[in-house]
C-alpha positions as CSV (number, residue, x, y, z in Angstrom):
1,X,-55.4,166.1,-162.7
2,X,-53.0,163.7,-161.1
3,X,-51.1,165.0,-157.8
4,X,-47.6,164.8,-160.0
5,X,-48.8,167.1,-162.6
6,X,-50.3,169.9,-159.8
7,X,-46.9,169.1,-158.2
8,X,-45.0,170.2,-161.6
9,X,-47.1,173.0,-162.5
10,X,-46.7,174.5,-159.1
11,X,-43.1,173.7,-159.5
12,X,-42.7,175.4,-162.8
13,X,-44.9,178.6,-162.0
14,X,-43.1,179.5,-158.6
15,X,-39.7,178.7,-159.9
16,X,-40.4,181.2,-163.0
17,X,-42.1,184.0,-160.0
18,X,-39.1,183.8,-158.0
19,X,-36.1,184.1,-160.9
20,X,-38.6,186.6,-162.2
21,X,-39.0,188.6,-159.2
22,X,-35.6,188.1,-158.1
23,X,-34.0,189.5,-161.3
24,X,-36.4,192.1,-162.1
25,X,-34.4,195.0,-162.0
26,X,-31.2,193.6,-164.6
27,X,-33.9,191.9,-166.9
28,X,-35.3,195.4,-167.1
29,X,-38.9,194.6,-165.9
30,X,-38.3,196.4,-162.7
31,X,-40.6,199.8,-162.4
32,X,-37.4,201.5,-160.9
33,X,-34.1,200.1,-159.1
34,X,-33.7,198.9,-156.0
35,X,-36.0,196.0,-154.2
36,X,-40.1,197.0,-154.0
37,X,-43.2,195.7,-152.6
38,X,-44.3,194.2,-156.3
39,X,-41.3,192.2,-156.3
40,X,-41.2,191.3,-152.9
41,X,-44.5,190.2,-153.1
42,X,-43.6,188.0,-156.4
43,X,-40.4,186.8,-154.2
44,X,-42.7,185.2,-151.2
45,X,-45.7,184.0,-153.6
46,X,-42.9,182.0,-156.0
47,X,-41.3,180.7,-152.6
48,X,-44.7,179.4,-151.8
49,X,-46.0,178.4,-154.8
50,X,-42.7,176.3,-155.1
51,X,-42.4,174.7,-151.6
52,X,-45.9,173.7,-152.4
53,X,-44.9,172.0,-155.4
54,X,-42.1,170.2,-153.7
55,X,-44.6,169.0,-150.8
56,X,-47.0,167.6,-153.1
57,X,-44.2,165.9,-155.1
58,X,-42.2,164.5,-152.5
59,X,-44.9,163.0,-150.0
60,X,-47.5,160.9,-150.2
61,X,-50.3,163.9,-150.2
62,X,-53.4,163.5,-152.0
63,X,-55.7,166.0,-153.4
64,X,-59.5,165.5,-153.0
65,X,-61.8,166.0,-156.1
């Protein structure tokens, strides 16, 4: 796989974490109200997973087979 498409996957995936985690508790996925470790937890890994995906898609980075 090209850089661009692991760049757009990760882009996609952390994006979805984050407005998942993030709006848990109205979509009605949240285990009780109020902000927990589970979605905390999916908060920081979508953050990640995204500012991965923005790395690898706006520099010059190259993955190594």
């Amino acid at each position: 796989m090209s850089t661009k498409t692991i760049s757009l996957v990760l882009l996609i995936i952390g994006a979805v974490l984050l407005v998942l985690s993030l709006f848990a508790d109205l979509i009605g996925i949240g285990s009780y109200p109020g902000m927990h470790s589970s979605q905390i937890a999916g908060i920081l890994m979508g953050a990640v997973l995204l500012a991965l995906g923005v790395y690898f898609r706006f520099t010059k980075a190259t993955l190594k087979k």
